[in-house]
N, C-alpha and C positions, 0 to 999 in steps of 0.2 A: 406525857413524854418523859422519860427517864434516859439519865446518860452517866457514864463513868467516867472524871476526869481527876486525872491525881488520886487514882483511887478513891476517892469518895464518889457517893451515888447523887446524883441533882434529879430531883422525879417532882413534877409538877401536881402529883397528886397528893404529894403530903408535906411539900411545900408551901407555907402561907401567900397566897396569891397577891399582892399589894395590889396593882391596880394594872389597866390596859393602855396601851402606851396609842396615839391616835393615830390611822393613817389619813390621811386623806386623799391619796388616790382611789380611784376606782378596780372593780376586782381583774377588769380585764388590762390595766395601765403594768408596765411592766416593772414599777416601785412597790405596788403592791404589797403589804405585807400583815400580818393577824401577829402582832407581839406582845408579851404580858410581862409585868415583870416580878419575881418572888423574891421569897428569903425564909432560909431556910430556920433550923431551930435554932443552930449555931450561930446563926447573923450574916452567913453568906450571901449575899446581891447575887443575882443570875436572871437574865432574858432568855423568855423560850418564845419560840413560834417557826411561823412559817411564812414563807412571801415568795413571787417571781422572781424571774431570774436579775433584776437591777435592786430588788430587796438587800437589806442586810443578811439576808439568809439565803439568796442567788449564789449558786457557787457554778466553779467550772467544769463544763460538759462537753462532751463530743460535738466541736462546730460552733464552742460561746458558750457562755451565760446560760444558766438552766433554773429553773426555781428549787428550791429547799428548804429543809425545815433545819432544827438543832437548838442546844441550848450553849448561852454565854455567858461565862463569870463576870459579873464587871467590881469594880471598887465602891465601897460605902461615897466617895467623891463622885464617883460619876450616877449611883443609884441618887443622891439629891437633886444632880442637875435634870435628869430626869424627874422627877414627883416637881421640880419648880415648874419646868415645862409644862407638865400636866396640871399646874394646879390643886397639887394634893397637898394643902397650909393642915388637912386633918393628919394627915398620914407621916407628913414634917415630925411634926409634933411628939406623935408616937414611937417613931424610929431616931431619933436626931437630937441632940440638945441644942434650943434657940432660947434667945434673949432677945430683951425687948432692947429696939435698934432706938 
């Protein structure tokens, strides 16, 4: 998936993939949704994927809610609370500076 925002290009194929973000609904539930999230070379955070129409990625359609796809900037703040969600103390490590608590 590739998109232009602010002039710059976000393309998931040359993007370093960090990790898959979990759904757990099922594919026919209408939260549904396949999201991943990257970074780029620059150090840019962004979520791409796709989902149903109550997904992050549901947008508005003739008649309601419809499913969709896209990609989304978010903040080095919000790419950690994600990787904690998922469990990724590897991926912490490597993008982040921590200390021992």
């Amino acid at each position: 998936m590739r998109k232009i925002i602010g002039r710059r290009v976000f393309d998931t194929n040359t993007a370093e993939h960090v990790c898959d973000i979990r759904c757990t609904a099922y594919g026919g539930d209408f939260r549904w949704h396949e999201t991943g999230l990257f970074r780029t070379a620059s150090g840019q955070w962004f979520l791409a994927g796709r989902g149903n129409a109550f997904s992050m990625w549901g947008r508005d359609g003739v008649g309601g809610q419809v499913p969709g796809e896209g990609i989304k900037l978010i903040s080095n703040d919000e790419a950690l609370v994600i990787l904690e969600a998922e469990d990724m103390d590897d991926v912490i490590e490597e993008h982040f500076e921590v200390v021992e608590g």
